[in-house]
N, C-alpha and C positions, 0 to 999 in steps of 0.2 A: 504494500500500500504506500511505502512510503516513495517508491518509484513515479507511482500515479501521482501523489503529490508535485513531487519534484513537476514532472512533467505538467500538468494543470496549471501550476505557479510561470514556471519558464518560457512556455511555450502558447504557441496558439494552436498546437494540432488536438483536432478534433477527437471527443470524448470517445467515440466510438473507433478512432483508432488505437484512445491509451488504450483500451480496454484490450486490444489487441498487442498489444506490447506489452501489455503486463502479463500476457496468459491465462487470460480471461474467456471462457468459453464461450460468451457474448456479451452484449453490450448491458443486458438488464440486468444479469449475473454480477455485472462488474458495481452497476448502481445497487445493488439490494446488499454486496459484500463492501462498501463503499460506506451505504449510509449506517448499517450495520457498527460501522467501526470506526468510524469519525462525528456520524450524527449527522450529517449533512448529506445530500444529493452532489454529487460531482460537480455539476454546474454553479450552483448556490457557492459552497465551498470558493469555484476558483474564482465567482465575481467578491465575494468579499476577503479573499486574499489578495487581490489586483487593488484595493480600494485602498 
């Protein structure tokens, strides 16, 4: 998770390809193990880290 962070914070590629870089078996897997574990949605997350 803390990869997909990094990546969210740094970068502008698209959720649905971290999700794929982190080895993620799809895209909702990645938001359900995501908010799961941080409390946030992936998106929410990277606009109030950007802010």
């Amino acid at each position: 998770m803390k990869r997909a962070q990094q990546l969210l914070c740094s970068s502008d590629v698209s959720i649905d390809e971290i999700s794929l870089a982190t080895d993620f078996a799809d895209t909702a897997h990645f938001h359900r193990a995501f908010r799961k574990i941080i409390g946030l949605f992936p998106a929410v997350w990277r606009i109030e880290k950007k802010r």
